[in-house]
N, CA, C and O atoms as a GROMACS GRO file, in nm:
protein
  380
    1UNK      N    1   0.084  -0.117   0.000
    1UNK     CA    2   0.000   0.000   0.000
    1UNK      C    3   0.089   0.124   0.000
    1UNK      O    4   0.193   0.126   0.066
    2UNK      N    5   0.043   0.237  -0.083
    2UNK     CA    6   0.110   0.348  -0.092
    2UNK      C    7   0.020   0.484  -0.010
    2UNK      O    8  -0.075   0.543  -0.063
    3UNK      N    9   0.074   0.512   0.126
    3UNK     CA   10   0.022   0.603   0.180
    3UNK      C   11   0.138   0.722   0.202
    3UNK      O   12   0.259   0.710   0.181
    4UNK      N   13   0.060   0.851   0.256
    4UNK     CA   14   0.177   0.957   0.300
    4UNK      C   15   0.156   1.030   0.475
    4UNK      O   16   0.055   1.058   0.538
    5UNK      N   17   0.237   1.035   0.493
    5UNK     CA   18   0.282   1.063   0.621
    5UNK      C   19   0.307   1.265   0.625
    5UNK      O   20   0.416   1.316   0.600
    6UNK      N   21   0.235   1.312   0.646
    6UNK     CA   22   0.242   1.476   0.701
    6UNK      C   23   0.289   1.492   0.860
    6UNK      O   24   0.212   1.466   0.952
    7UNK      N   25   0.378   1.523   0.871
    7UNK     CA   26   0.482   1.562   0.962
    7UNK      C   27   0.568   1.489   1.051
    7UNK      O   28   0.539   1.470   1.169
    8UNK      N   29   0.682   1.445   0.991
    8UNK     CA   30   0.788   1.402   1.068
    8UNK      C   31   0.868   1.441   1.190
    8UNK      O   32   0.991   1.438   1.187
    9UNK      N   33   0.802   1.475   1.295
    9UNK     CA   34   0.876   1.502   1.409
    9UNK      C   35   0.862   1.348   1.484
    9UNK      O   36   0.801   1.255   1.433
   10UNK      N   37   0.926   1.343   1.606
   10UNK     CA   38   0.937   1.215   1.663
   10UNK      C   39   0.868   1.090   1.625
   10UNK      O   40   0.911   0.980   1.589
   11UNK      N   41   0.718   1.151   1.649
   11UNK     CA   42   0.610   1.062   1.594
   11UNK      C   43   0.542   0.983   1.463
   11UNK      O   44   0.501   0.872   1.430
   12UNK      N   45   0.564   1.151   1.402
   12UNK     CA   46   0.508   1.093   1.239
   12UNK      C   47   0.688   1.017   1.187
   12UNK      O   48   0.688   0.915   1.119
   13UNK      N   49   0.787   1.065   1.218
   13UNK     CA   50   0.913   0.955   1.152
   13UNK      C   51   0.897   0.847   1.212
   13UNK      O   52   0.868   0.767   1.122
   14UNK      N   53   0.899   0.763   1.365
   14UNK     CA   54   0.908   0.689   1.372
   14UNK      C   55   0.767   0.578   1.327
   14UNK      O   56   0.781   0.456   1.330
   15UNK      N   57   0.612   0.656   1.281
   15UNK     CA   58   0.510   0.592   1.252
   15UNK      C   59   0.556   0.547   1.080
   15UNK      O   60   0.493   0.474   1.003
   16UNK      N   61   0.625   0.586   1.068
   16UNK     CA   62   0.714   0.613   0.919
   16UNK      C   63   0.803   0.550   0.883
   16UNK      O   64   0.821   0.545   0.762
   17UNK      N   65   0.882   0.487   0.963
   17UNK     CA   66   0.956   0.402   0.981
   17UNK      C   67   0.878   0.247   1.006
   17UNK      O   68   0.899   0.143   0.943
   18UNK      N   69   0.799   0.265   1.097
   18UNK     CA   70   0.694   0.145   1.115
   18UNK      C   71   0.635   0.078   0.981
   18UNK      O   72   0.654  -0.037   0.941
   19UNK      N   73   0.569   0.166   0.932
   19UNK     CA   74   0.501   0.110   0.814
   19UNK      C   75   0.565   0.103   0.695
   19UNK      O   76   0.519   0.062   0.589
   20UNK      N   77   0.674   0.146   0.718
   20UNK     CA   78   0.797   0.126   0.605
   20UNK      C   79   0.850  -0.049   0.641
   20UNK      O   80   0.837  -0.134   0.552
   21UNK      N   81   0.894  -0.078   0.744
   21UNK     CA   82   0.906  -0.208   0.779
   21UNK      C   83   0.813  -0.311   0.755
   21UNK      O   84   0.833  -0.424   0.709
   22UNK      N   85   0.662  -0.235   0.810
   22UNK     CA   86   0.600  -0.335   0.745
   22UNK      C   87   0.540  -0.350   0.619
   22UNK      O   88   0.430  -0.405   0.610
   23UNK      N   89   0.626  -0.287   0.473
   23UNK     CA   90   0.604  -0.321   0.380
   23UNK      C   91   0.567  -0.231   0.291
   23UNK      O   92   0.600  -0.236   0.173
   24UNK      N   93   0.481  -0.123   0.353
   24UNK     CA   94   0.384  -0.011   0.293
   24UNK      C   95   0.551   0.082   0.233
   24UNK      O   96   0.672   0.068   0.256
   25UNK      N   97   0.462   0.181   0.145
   25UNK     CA   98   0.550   0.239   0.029
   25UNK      C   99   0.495   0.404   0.128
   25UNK      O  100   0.381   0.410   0.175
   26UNK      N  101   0.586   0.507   0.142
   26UNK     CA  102   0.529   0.561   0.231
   26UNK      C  103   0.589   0.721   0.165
   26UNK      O  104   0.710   0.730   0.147
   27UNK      N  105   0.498   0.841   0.131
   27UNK     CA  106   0.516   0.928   0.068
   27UNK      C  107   0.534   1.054   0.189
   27UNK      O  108   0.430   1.072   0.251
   28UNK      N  109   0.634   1.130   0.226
   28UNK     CA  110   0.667   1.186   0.319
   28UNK      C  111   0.677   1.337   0.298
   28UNK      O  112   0.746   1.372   0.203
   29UNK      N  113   0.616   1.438   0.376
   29UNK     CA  114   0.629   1.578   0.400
   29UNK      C  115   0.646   1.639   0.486
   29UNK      O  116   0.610   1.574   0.584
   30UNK      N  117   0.704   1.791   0.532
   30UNK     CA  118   0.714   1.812   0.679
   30UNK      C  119   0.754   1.940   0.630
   30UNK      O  120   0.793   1.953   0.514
   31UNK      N  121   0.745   2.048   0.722
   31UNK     CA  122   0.828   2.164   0.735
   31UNK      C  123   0.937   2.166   0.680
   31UNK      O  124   0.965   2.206   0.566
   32UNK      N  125   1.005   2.120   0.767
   32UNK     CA  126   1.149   2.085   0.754
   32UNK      C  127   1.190   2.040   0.662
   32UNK      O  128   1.136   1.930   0.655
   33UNK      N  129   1.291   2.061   0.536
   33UNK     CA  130   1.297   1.994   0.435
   33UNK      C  131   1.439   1.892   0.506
   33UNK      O  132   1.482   1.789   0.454
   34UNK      N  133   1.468   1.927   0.578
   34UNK     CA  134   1.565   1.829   0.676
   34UNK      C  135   1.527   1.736   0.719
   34UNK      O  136   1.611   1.648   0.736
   35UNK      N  137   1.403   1.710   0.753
   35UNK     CA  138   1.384   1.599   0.803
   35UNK      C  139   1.297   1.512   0.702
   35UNK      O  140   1.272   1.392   0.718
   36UNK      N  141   1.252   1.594   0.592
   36UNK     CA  142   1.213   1.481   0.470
   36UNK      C  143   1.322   1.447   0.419
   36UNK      O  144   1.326   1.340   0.358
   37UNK      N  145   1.430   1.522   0.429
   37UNK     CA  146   1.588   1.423   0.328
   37UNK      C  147   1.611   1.285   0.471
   37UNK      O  148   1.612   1.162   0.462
   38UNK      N  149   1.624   1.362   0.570
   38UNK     CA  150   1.646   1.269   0.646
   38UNK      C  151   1.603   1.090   0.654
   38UNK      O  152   1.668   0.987   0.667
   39UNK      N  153   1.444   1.126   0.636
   39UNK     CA  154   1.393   0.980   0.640
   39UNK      C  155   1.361   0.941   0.505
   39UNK      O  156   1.311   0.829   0.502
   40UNK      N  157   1.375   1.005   0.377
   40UNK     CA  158   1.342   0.947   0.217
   40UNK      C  159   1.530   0.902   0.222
   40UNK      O  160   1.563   0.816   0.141
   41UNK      N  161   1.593   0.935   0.274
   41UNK     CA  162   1.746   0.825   0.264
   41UNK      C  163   1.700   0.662   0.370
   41UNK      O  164   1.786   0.573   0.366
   42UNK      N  165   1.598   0.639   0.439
   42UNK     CA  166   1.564   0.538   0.463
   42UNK      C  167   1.434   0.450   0.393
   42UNK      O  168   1.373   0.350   0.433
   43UNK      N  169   1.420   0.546   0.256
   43UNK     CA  170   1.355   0.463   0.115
   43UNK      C  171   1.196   0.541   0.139
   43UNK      O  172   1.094   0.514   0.077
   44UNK      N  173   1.207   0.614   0.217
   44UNK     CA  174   1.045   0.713   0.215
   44UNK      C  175   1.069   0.744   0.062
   44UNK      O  176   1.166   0.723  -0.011
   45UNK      N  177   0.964   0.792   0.043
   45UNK     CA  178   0.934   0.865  -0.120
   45UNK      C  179   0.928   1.060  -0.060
   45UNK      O  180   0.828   1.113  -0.011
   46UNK      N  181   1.036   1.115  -0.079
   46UNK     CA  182   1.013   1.280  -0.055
   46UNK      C  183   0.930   1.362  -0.111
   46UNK      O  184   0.888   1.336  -0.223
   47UNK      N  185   0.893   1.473  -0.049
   47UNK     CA  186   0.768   1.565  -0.126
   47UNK      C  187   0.871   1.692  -0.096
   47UNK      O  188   0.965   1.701  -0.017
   48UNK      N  189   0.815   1.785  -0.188
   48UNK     CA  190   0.879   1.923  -0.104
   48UNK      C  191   0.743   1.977  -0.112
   48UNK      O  192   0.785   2.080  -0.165
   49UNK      N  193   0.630   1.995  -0.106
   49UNK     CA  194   0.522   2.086  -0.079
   49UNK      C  195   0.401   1.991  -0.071
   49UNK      O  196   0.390   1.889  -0.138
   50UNK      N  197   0.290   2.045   0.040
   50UNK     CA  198   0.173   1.903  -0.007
   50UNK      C  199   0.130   1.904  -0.142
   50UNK      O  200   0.093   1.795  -0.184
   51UNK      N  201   0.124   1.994  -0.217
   51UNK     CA  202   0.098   1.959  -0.348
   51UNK      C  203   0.176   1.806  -0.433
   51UNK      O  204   0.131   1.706  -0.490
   52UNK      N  205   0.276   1.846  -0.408
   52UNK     CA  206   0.396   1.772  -0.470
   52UNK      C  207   0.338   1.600  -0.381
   52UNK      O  208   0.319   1.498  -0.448
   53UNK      N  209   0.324   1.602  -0.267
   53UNK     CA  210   0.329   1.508  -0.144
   53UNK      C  211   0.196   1.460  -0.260
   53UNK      O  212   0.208   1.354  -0.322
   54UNK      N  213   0.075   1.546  -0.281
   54UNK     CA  214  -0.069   1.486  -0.310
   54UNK      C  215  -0.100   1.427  -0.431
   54UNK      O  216  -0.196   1.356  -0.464
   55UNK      N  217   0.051   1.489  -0.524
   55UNK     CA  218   0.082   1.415  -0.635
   55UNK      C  219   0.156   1.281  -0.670
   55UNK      O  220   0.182   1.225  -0.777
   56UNK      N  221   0.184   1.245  -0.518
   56UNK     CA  222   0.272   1.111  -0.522
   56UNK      C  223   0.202   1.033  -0.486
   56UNK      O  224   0.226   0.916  -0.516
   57UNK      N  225   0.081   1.068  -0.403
   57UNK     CA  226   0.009   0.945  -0.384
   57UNK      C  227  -0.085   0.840  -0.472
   57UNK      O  228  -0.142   0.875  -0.576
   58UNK      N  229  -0.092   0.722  -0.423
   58UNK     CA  230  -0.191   0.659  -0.478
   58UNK      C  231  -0.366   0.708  -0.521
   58UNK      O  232  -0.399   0.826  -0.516
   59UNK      N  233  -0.462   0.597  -0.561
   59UNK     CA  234  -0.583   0.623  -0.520
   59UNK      C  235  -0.676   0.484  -0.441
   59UNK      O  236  -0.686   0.366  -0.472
   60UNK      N  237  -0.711   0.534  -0.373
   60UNK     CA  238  -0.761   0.647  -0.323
   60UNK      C  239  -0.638   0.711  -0.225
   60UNK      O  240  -0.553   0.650  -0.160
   61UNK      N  241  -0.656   0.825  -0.237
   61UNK     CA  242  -0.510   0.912  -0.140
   61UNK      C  243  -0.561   0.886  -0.011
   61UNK      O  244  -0.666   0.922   0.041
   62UNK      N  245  -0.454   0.807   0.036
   62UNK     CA  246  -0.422   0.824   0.175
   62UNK      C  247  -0.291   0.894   0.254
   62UNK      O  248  -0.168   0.895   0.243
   63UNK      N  249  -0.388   0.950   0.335
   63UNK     CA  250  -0.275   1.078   0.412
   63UNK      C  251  -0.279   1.087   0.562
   63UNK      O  252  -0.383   1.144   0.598
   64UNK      N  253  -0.204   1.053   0.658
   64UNK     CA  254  -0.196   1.051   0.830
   64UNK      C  255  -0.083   1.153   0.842
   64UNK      O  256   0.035   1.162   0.808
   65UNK      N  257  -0.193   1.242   0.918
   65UNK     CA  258  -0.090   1.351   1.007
   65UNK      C  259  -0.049   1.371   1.103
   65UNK      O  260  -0.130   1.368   1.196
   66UNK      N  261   0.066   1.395   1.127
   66UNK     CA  262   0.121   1.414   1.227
   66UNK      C  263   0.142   1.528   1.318
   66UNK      O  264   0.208   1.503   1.419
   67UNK      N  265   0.090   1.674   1.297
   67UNK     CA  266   0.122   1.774   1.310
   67UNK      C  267   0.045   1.829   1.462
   67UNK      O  268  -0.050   1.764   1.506
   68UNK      N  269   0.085   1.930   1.522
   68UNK     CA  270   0.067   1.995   1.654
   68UNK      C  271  -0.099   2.021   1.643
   68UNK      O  272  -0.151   2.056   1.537
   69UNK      N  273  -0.154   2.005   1.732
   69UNK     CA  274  -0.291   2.026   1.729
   69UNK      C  275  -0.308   2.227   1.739
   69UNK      O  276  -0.233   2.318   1.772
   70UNK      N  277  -0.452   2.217   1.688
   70UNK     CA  278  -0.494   2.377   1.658
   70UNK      C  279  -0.460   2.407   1.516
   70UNK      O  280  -0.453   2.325   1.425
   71UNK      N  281  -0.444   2.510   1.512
   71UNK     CA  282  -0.386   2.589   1.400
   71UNK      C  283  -0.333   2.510   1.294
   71UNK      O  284  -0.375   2.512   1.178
   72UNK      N  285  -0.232   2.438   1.340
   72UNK     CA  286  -0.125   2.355   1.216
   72UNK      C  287  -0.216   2.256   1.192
   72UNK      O  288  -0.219   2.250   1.069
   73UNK      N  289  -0.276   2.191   1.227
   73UNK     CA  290  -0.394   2.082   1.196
   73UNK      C  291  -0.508   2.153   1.087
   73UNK      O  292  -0.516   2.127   0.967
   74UNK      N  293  -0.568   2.220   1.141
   74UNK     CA  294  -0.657   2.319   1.060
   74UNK      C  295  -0.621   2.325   0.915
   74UNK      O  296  -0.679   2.285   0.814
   75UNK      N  297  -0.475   2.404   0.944
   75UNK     CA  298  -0.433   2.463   0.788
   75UNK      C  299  -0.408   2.292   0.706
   75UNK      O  300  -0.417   2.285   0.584
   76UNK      N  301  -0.386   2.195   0.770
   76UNK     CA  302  -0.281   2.114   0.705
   76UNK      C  303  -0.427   2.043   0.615
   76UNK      O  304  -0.429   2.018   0.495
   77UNK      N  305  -0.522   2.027   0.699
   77UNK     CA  306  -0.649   1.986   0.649
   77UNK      C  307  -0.733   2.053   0.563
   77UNK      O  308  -0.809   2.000   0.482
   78UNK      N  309  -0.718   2.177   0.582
   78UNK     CA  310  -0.766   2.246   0.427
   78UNK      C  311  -0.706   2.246   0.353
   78UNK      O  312  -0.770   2.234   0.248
   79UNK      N  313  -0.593   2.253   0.337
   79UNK     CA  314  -0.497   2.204   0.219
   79UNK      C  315  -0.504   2.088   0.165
   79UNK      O  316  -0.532   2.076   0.046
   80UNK      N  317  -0.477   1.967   0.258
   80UNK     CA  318  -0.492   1.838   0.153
   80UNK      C  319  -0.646   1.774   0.128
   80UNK      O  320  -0.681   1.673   0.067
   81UNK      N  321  -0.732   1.889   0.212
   81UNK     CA  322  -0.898   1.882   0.160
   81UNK      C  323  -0.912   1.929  -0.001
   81UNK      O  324  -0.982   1.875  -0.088
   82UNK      N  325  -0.792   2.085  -0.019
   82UNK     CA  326  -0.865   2.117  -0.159
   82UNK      C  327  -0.804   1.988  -0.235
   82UNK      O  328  -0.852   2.001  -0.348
   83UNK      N  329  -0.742   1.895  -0.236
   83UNK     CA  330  -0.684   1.829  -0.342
   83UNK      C  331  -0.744   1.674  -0.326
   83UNK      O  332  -0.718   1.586  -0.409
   84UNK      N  333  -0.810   1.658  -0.235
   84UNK     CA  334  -0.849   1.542  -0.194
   84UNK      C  335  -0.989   1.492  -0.299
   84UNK      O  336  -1.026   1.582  -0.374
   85UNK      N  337  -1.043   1.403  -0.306
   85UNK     CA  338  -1.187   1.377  -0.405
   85UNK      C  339  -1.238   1.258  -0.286
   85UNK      O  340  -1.182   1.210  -0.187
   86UNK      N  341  -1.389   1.233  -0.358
   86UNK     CA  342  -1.436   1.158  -0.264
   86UNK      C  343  -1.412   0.948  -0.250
   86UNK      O  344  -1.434   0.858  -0.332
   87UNK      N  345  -1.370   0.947  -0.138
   87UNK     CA  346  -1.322   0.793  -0.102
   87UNK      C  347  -1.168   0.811  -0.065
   87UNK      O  348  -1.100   0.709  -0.051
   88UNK      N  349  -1.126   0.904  -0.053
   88UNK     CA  350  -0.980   0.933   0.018
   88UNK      C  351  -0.975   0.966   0.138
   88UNK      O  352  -1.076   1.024   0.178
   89UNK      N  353  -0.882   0.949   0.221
   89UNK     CA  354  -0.898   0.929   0.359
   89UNK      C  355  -0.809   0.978   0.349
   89UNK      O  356  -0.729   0.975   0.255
   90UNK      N  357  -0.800   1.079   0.520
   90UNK     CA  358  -0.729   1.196   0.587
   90UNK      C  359  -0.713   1.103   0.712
   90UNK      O  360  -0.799   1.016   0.723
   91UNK      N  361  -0.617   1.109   0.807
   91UNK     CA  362  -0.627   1.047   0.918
   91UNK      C  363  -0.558   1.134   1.009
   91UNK      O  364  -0.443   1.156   0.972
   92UNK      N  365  -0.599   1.205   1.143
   92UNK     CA  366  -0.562   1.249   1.219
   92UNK      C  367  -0.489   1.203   1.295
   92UNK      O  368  -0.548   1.176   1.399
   93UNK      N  369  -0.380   1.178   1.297
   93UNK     CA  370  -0.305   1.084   1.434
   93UNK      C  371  -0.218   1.191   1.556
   93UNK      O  372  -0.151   1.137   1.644
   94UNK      N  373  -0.232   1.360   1.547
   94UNK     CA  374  -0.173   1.396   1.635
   94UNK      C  375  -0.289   1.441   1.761
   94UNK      O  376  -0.406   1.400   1.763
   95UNK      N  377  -0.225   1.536   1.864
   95UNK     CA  378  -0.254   1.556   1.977
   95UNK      C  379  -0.405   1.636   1.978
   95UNK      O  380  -0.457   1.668   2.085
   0.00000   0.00000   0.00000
């Protein structure tokens, strides 16, 4: 399965690492363009913008975020809402 991972800090890399082990093909974005080189040298697929990230995915797009609750959640979800269609899944996994 080809899913993507929105924000690599502790959590979303090591959930990233997980499902990389177990098999899944895993499309990666973050702030930081440091920490997307960081974990696409452990065979992630890199994005530099969610656009770019929403263009790597499969269909139906699947996308789990990782990001700080409030604000950064908000924005991160209207963003990969405008690009999203219906039967694609968003998954909230932060705080």
């Amino acid at each position: 399965m080809r899913l993507g991972m929105v924000g690599l800090g502790r959590m979303g890399a090591n959930m990233t690492r997980r499902l990389m082990r177990g098999g899944h093909e895993v499309v990666v974005t973050d702030l930081s363009a440091d920490n997307v080189k960081n974990i696409s040298g452990e065979v992630a697929v890199a994005s530099s913008s969610i656009d770019d990230f929403v263009s790597k995915l499969g269909k139906p797009k699947i996308a789990w975020m990782m990001v700080p609750a409030g604000g950064p959640t908000e924005e991160t979800v209207n963003k990969l809402a405008a690009n999203f269609s219906a039967g694609d899944i968003l998954i909230d996994g932060g705080n």
